[in-house]
Every structure is written in C-alpha cells, then in structure tokens.
N, CA, C and O atoms as a GROMACS GRO file, in nm:
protein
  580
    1UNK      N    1  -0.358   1.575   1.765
    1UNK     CA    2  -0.357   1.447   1.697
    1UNK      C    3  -0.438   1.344   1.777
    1UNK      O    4  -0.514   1.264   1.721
    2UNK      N    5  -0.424   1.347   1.885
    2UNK     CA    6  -0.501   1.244   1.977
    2UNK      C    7  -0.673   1.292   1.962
    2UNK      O    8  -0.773   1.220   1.967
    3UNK      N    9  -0.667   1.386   1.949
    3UNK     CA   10  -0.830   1.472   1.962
    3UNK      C   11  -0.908   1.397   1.864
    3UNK      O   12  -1.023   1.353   1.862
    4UNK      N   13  -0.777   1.398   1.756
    4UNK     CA   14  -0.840   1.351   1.622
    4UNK      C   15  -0.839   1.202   1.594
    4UNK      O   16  -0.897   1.161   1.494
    5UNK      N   17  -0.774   1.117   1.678
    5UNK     CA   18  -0.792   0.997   1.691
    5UNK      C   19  -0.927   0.947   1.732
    5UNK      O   20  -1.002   0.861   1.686
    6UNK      N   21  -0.936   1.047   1.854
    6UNK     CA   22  -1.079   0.965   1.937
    6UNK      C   23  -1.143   1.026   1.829
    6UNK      O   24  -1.119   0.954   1.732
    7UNK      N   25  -1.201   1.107   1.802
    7UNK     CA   26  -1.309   1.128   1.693
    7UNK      C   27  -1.335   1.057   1.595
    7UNK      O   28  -1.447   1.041   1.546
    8UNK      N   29  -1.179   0.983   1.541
    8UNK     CA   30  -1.208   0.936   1.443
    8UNK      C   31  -1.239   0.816   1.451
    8UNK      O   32  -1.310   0.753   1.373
    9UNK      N   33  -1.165   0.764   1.584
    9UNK     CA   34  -1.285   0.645   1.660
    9UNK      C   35  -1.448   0.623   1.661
    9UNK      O   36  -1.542   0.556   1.619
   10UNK      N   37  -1.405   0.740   1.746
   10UNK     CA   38  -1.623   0.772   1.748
   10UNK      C   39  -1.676   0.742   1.651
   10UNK      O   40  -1.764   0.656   1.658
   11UNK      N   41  -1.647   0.796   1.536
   11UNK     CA   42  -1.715   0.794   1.395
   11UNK      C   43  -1.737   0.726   1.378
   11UNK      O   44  -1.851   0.682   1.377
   12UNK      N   45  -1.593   0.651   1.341
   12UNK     CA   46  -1.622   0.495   1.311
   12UNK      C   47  -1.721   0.402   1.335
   12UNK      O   48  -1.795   0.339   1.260
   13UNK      N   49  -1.706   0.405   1.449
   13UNK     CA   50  -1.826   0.323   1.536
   13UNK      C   51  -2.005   0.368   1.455
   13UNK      O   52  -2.099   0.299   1.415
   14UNK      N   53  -1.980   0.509   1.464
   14UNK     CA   54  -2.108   0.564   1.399
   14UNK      C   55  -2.122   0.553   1.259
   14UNK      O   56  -2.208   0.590   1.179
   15UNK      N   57  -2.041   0.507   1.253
   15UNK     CA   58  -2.046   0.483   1.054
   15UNK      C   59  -2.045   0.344   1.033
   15UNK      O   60  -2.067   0.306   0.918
   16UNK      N   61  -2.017   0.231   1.149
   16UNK     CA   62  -2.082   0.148   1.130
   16UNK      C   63  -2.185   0.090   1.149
   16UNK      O   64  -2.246   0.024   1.065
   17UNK      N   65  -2.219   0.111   1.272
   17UNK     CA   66  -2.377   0.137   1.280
   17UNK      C   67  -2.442   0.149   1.162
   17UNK      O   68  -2.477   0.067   1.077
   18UNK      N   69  -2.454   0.323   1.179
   18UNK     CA   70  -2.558   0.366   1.013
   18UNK      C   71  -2.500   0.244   0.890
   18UNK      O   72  -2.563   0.142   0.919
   19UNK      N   73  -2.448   0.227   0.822
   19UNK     CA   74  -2.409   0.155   0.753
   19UNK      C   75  -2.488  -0.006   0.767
   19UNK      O   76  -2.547  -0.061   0.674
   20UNK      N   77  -2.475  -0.054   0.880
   20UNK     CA   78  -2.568  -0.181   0.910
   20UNK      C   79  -2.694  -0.194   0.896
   20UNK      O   80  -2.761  -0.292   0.863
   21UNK      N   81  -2.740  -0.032   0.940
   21UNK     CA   82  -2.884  -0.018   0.960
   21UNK      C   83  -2.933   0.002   0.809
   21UNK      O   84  -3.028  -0.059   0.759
   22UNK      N   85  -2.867   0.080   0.757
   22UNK     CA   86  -2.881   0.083   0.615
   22UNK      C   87  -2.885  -0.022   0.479
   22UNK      O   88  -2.946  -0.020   0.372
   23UNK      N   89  -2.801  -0.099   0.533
   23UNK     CA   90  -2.779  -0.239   0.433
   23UNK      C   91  -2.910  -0.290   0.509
   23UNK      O   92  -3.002  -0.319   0.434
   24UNK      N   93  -2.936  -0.309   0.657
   24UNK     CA   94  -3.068  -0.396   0.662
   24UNK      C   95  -3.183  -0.352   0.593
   24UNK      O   96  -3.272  -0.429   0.556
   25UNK      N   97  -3.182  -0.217   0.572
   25UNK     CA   98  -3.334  -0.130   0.538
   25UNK      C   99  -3.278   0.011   0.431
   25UNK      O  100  -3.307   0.131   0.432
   26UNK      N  101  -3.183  -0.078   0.339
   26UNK     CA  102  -3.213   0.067   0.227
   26UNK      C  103  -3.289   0.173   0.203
   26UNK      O  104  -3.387   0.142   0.136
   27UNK      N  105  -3.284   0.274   0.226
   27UNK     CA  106  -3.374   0.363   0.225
   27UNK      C  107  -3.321   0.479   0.255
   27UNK      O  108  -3.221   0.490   0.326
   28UNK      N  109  -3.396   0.591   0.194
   28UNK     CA  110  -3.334   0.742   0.175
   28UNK      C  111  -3.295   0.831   0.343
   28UNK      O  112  -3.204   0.913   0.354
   29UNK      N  113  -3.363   0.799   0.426
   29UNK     CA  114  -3.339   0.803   0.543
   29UNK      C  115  -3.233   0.769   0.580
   29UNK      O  116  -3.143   0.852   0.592
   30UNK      N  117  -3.205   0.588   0.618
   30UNK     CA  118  -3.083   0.545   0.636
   30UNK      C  119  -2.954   0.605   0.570
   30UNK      O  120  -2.846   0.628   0.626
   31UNK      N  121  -2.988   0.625   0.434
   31UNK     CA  122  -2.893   0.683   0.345
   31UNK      C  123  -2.829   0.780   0.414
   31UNK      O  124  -2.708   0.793   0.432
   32UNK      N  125  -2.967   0.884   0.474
   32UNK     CA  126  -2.893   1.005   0.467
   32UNK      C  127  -2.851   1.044   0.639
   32UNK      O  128  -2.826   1.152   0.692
   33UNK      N  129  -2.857   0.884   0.699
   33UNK     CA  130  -2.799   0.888   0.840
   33UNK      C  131  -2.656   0.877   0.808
   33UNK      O  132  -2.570   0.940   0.870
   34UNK      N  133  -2.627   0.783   0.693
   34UNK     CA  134  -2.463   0.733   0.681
   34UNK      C  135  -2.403   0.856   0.609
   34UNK      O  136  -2.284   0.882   0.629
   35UNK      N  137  -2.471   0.929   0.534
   35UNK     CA  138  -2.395   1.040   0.490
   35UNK      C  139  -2.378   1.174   0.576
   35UNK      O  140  -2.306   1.265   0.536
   36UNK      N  141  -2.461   1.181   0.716
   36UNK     CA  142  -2.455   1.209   0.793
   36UNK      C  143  -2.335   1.264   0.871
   36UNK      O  144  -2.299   1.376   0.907
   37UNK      N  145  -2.274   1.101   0.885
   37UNK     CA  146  -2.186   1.064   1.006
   37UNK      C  147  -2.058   1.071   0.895
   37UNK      O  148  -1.946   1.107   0.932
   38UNK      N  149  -2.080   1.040   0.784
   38UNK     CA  150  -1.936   1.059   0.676
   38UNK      C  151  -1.912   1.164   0.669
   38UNK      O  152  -1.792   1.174   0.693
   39UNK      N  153  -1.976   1.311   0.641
   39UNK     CA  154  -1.968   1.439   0.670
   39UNK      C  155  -1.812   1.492   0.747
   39UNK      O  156  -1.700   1.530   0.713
   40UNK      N  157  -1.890   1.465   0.872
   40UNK     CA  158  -1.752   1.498   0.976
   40UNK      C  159  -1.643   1.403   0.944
   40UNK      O  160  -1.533   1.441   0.903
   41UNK      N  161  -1.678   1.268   0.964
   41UNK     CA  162  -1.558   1.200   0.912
   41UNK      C  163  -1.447   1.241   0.817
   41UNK      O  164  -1.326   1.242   0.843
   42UNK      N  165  -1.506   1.278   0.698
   42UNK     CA  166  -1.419   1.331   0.546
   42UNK      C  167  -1.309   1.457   0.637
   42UNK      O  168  -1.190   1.475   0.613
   43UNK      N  169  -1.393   1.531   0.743
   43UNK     CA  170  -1.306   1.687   0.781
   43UNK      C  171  -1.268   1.681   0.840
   43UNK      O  172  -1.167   1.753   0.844
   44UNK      N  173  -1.299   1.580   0.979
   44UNK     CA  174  -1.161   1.481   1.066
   44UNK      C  175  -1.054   1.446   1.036
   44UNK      O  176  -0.948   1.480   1.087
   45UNK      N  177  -1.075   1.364   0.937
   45UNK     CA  178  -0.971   1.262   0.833
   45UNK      C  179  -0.852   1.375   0.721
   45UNK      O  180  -0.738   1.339   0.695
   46UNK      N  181  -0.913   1.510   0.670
   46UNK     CA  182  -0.838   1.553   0.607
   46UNK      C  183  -0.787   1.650   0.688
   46UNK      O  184  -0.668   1.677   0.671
   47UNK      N  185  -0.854   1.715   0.782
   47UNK     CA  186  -0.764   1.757   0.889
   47UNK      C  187  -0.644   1.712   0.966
   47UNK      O  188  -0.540   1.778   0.973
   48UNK      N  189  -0.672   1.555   1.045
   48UNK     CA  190  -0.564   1.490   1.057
   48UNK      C  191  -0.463   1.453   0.957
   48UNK      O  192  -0.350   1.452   1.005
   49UNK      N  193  -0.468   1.422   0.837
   49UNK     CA  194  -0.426   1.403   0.742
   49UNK      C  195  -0.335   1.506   0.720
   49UNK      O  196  -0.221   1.471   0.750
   50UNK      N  197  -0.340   1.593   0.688
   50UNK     CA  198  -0.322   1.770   0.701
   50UNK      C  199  -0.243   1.802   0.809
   50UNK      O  200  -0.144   1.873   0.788
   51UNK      N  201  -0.265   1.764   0.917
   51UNK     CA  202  -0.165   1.800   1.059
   51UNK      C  203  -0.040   1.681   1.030
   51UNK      O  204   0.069   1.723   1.069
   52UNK      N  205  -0.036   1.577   0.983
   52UNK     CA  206   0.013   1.479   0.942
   52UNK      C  207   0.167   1.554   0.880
   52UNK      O  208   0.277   1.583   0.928
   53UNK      N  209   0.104   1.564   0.752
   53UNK     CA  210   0.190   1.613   0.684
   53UNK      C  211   0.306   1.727   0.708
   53UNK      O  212   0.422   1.730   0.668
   54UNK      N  213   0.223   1.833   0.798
   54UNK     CA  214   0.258   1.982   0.857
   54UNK      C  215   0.386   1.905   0.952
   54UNK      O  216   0.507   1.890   0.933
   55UNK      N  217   0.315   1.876   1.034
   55UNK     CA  218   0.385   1.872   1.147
   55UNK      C  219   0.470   1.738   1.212
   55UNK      O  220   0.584   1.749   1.256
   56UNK      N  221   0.391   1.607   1.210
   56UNK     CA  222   0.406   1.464   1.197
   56UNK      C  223   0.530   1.444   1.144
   56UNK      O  224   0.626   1.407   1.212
   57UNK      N  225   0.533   1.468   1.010
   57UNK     CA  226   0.621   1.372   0.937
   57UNK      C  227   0.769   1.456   0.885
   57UNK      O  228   0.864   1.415   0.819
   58UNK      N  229   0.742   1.583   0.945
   58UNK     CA  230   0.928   1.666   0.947
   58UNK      C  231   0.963   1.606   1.062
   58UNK      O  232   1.078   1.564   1.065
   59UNK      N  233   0.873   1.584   1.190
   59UNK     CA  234   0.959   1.505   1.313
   59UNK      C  235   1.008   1.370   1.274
   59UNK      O  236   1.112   1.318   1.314
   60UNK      N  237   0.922   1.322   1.194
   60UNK     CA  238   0.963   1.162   1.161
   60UNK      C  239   1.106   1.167   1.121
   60UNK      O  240   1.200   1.117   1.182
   61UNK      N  241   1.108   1.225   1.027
   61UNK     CA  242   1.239   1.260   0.973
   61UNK      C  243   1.347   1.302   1.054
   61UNK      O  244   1.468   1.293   1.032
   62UNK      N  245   1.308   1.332   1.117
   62UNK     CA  246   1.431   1.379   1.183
   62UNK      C  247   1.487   1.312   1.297
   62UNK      O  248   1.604   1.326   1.333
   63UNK      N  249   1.353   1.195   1.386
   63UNK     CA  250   1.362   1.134   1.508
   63UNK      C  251   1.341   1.026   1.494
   63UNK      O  252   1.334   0.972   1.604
   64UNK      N  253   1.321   0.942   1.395
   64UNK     CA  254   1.286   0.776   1.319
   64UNK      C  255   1.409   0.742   1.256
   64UNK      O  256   1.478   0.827   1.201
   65UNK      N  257   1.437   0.636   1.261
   65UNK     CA  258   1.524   0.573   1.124
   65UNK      C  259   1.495   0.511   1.052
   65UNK      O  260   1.399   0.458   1.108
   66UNK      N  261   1.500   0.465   0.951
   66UNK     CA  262   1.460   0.433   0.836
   66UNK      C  263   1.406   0.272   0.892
   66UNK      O  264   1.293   0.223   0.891
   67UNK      N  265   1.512   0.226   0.930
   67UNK     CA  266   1.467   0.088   0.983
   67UNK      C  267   1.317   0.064   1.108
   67UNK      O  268   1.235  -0.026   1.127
   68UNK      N  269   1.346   0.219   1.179
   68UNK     CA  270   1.241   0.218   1.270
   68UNK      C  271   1.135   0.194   1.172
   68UNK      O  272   1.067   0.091   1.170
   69UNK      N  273   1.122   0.307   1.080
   69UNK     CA  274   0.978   0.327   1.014
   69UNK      C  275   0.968   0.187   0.963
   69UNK      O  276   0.874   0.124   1.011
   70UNK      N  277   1.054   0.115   0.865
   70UNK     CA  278   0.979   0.013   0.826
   70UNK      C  279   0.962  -0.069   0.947
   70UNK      O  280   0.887  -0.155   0.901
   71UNK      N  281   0.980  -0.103   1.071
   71UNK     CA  282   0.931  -0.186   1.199
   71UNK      C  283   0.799  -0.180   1.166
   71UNK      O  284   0.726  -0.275   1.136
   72UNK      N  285   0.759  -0.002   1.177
   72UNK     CA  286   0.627   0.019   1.221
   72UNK      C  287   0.518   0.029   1.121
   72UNK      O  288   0.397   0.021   1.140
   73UNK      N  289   0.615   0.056   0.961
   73UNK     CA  290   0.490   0.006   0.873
   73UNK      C  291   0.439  -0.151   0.850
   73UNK      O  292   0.326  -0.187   0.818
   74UNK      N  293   0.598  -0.262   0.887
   74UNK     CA  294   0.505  -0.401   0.869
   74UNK      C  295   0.481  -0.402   1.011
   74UNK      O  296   0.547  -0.498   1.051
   75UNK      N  297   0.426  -0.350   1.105
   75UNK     CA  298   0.330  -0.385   1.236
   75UNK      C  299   0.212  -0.352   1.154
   75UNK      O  300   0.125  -0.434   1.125
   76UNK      N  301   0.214  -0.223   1.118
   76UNK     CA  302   0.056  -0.160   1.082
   76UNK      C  303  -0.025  -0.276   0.931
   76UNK      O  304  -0.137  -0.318   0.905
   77UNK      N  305   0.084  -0.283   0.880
   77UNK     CA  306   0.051  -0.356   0.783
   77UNK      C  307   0.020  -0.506   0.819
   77UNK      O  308  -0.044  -0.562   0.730
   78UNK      N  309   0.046  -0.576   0.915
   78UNK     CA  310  -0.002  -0.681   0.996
   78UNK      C  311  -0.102  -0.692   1.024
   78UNK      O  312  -0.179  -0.779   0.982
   79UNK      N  313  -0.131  -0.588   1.118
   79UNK     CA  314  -0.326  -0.606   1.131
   79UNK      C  315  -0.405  -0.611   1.005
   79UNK      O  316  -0.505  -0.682   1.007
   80UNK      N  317  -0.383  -0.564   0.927
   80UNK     CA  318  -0.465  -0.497   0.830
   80UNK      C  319  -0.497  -0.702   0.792
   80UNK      O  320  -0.424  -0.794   0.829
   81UNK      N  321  -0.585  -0.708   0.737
   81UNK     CA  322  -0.648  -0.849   0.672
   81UNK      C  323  -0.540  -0.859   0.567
   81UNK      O  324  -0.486  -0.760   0.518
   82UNK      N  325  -0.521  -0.944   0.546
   82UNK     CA  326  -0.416  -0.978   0.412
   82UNK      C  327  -0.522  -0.949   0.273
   82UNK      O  328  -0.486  -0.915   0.160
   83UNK      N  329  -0.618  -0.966   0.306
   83UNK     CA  330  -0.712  -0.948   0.162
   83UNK      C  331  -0.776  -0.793   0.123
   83UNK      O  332  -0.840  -0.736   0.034
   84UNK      N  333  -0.724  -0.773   0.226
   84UNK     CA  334  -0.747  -0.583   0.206
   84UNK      C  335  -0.620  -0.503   0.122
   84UNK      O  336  -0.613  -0.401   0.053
   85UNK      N  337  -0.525  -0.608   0.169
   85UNK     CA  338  -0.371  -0.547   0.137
   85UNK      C  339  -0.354  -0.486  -0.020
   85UNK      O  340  -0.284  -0.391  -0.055
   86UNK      N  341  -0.457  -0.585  -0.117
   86UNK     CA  342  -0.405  -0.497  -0.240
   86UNK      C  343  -0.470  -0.401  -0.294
   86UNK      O  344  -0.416  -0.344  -0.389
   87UNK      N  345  -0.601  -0.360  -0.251
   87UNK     CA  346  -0.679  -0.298  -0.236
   87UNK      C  347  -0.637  -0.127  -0.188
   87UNK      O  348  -0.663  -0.017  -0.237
   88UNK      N  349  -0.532  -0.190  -0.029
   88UNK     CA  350  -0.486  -0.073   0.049
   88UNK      C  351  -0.376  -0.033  -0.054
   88UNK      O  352  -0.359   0.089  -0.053
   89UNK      N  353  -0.294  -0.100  -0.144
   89UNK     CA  354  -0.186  -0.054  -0.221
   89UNK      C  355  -0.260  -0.018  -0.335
   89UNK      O  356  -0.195   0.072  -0.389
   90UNK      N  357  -0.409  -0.051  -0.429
   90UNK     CA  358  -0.420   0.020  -0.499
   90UNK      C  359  -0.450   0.155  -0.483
   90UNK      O  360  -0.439   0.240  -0.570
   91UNK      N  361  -0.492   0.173  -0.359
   91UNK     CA  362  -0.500   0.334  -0.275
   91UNK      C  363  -0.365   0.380  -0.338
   91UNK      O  364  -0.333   0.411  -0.452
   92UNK      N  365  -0.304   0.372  -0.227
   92UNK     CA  366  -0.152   0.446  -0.266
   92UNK      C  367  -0.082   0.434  -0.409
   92UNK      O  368   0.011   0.511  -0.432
   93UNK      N  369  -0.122   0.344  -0.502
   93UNK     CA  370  -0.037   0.408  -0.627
   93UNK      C  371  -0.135   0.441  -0.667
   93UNK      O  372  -0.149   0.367  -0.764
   94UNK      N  373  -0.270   0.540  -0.660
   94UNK     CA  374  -0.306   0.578  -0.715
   94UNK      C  375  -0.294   0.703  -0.644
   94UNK      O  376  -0.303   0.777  -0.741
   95UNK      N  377  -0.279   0.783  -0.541
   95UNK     CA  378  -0.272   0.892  -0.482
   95UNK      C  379  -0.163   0.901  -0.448
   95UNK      O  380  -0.130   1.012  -0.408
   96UNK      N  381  -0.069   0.802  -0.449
   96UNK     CA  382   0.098   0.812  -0.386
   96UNK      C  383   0.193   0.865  -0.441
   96UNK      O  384   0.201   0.879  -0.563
   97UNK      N  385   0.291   0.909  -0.346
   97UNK     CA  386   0.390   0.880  -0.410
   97UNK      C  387   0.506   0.805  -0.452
   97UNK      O  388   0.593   0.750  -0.384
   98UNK      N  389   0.488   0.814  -0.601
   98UNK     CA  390   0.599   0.684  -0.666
   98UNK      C  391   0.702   0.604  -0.550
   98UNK      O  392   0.706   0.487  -0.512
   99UNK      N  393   0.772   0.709  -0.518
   99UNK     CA  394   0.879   0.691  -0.422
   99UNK      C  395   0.878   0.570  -0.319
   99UNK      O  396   0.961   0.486  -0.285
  100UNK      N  397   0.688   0.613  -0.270
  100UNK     CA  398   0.624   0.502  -0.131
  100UNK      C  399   0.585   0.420  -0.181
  100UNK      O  400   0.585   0.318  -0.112
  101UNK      N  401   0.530   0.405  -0.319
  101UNK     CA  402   0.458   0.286  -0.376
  101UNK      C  403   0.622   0.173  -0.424
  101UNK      O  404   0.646   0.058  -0.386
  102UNK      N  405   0.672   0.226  -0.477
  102UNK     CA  406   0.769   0.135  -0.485
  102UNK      C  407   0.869   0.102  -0.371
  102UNK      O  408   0.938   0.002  -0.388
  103UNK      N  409   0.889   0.194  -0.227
  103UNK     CA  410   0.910   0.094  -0.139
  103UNK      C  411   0.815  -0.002  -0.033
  103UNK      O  412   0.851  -0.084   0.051
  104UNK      N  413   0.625   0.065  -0.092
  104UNK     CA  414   0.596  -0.046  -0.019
  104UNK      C  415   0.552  -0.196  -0.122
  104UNK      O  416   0.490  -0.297  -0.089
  105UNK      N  417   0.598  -0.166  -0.220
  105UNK     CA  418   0.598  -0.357  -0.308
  105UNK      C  419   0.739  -0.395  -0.319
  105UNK      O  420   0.771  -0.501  -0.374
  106UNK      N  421   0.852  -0.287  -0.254
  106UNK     CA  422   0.964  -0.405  -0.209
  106UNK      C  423   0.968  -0.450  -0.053
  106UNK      O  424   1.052  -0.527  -0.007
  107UNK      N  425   0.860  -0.389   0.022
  107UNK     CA  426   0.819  -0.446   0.160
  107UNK      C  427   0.762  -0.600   0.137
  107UNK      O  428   0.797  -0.700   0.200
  108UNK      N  429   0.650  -0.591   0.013
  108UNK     CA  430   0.572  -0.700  -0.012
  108UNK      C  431   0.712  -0.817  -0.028
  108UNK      O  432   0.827  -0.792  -0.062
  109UNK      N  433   0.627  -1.000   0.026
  109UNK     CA  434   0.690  -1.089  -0.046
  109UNK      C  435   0.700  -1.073  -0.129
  109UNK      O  436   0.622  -0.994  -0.183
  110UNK      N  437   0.823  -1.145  -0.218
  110UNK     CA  438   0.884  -1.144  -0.327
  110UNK      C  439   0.732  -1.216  -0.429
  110UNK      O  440   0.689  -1.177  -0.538
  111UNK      N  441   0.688  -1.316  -0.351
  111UNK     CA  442   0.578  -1.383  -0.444
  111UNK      C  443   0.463  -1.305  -0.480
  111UNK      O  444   0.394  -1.303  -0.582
  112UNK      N  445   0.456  -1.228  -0.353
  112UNK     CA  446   0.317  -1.127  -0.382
  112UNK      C  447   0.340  -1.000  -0.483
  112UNK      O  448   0.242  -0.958  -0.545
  113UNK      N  449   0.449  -0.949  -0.497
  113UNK     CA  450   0.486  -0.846  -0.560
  113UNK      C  451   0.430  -0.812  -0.698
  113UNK      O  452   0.400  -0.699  -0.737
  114UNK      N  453   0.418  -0.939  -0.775
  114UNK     CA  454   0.359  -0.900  -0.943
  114UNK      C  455   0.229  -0.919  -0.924
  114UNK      O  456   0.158  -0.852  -0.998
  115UNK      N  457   0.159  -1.011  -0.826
  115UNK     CA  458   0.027  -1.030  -0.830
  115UNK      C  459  -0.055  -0.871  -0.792
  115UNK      O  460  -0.122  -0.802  -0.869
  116UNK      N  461  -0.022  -0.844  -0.643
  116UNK     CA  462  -0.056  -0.736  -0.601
  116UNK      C  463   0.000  -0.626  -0.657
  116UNK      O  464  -0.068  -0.538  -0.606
  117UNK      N  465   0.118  -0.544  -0.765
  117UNK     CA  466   0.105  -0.488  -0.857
  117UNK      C  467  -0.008  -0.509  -0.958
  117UNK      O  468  -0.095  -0.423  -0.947
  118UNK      N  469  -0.024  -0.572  -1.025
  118UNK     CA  470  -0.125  -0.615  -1.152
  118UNK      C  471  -0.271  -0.568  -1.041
  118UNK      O  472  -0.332  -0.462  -1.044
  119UNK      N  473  -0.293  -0.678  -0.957
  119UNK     CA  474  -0.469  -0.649  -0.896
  119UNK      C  475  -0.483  -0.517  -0.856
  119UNK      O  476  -0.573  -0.443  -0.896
  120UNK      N  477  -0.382  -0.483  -0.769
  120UNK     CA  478  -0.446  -0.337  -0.678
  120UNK      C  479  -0.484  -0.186  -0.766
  120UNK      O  480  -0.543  -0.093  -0.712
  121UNK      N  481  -0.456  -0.184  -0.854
  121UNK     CA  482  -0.487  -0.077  -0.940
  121UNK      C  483  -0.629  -0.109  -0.966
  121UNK      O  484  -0.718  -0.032  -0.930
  122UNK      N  485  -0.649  -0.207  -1.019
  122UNK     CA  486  -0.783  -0.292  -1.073
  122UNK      C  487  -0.888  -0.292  -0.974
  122UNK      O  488  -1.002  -0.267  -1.012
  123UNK      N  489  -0.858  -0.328  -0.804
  123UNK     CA  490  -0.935  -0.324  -0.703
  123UNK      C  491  -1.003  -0.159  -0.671
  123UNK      O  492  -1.119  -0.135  -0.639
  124UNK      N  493  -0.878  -0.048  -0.695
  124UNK     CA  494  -0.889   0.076  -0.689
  124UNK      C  495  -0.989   0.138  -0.791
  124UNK      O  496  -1.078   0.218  -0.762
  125UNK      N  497  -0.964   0.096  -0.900
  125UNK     CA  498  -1.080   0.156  -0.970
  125UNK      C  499  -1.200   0.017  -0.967
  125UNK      O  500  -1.262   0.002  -1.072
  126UNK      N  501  -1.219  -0.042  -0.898
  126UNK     CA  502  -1.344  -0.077  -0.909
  126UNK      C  503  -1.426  -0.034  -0.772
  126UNK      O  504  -1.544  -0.057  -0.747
  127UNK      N  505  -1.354   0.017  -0.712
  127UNK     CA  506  -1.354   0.082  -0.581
  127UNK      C  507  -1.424   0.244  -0.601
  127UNK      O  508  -1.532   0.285  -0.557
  128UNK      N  509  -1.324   0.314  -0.681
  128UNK     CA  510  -1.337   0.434  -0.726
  128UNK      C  511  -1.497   0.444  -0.812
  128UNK      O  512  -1.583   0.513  -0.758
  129UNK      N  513  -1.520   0.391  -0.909
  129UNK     CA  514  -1.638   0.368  -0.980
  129UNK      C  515  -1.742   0.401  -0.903
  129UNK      O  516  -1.818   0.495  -0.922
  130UNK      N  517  -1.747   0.303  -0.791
  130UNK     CA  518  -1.854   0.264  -0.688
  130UNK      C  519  -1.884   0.399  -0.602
  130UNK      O  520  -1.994   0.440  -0.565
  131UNK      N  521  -1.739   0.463  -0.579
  131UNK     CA  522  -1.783   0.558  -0.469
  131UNK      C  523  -1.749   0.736  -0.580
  131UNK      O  524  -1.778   0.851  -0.544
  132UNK      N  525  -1.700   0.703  -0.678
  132UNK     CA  526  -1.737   0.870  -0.796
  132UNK      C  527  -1.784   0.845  -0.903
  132UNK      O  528  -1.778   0.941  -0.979
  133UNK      N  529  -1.854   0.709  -0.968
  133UNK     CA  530  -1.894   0.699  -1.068
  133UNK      C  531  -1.815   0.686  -1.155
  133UNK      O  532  -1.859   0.643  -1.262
  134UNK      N  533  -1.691   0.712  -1.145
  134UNK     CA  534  -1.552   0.667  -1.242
  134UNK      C  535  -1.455   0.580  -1.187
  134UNK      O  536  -1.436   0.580  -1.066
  135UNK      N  537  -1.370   0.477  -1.292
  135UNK     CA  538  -1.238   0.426  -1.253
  135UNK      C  539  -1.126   0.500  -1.266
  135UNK      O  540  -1.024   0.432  -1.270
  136UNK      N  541  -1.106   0.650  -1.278
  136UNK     CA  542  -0.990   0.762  -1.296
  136UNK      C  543  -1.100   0.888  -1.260
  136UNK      O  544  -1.154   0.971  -1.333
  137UNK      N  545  -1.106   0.862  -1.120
  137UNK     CA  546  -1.176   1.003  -1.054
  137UNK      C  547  -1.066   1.105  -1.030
  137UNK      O  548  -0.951   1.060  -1.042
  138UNK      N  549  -1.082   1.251  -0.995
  138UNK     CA  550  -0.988   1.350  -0.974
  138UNK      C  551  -0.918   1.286  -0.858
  138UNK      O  552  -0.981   1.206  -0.790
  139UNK      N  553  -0.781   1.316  -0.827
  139UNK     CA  554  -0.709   1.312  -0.737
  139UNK      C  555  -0.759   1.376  -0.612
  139UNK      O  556  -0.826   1.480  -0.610
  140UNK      N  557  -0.710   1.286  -0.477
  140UNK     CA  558  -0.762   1.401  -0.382
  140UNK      C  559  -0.891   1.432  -0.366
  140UNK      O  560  -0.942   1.537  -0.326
  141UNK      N  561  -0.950   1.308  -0.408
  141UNK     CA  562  -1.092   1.394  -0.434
  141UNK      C  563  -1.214   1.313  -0.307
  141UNK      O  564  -1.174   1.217  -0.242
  142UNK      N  565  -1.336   1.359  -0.291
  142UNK     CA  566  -1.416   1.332  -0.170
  142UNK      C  567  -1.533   1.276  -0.251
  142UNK      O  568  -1.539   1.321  -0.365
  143UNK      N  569  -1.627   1.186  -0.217
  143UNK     CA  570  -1.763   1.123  -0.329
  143UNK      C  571  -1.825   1.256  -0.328
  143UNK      O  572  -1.831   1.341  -0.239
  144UNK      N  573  -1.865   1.253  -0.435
  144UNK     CA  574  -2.020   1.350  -0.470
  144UNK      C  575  -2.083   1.321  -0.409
  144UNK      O  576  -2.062   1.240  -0.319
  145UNK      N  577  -2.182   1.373  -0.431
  145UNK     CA  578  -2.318   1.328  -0.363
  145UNK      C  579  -2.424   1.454  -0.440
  145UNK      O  580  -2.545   1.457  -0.414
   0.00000   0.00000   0.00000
C-alpha cells in the first residue's frame, strides 16, 4: 500500500506537469505525453483500489469504529476544496454504494444536503461526457482513447 502511495505521488506530479505543458501548447505530442503518464496511473490506482477492498477494508471492520471512521472521513473531507465536494459526491452516487452515498449526505450540513444532492449528479455527468463522450458511461469504466 505504501509502494502504491509513492507512485501514486510520483504520477501525480507527472501528470501535472504534462497536463500544464499541454494546456500551454496543445498538441498531439503533449497529448500523448499526458496519456502517457495516465497509463500507469489508471493500473496504480485500480490496483490500489483493488488491494483496498481485499485486504484494507475487512481490517477496517474489524479494528475502526464507526465513530473512528467518520473522524477520518470529515478530516479527509476537509482538505478537499469545498467546491470540489459535490463533484467528489457526484463520483460516489454514481459508482457507490447506496449505503455510502446516503451516509455521506447525512455527513453533509443540513443546508448543503439538497443542494449538493440535486448538483453532484449533474457535475458527474458533465464530467463523464468530457472524459467518455457520455453523461451515463459504463460503470467502472477507464476513458477511451
């Protein structure tokens, strides 16, 4: 898991880069530096993702309490920009499960709750469009190319 942290560090860094260089100088080159460095990223990410599930989250269960976990989802959810937030929840009810999506909009303020229900679906597929050409792409799924 740590292996897959720093990597997915590294990347990062390298995917923003290419990405900068690319918005300065569009071009099929640049293009195909950022799709490059996304490559490994996607098999990092579903690998960790993947070890996640396996192994991660039967310990959670068994060595977390409920109260721990929510500590540590509103920490994580803290950093995150507040303007990313419904964006990050139209992620999850669209790949989630029910179960997590509805305890993370009773995490949300009470005020934010109908707004960020209603937008984040809306942010997700305008999101989705951009990166599969559809607003109801397959589940689980990685951009074409």
């Amino acid at each position: 898991m740590e292996r897959h942290h720093e990597r997915i560090v590294f990347l990062g860094v390298d995917l923003t880069e290419a990405v900068s260089v690319w918005r300065t100088e569009p071009n099929p080159g640049h293009r195909d530096a950022v799709l490059a460095v996304l490559d490994p990223l996607i098999t990092v990410l579903y690998e960790h993702f993947g070890a996640e599930e396996d192994y991660v989250l039967p310990l959670i269960e068994q060595h977390i309490t409920a109260a721990e976990w929510d500590t540590m989802v509103a920490r994580g959810t803290a950093e995150l920009p507040v303007e990313k937030l419904p964006l990050v929840l139209g992620i999850m009810m669209y790949e989630g499960d029910p179960g997590a999506v509805r305890d993370a909009l009773g995490n949300l303020p009470a005020e934010a709750r109908g707004t960020d229900a209603e937008l984040a679906p809306r942010l997700y597929a305008d999101l989705a469009e951009t990166l599969y050409g559809t607003r109801i792409p397959r589940k689980e799924s990685t951009p074409a190319r």
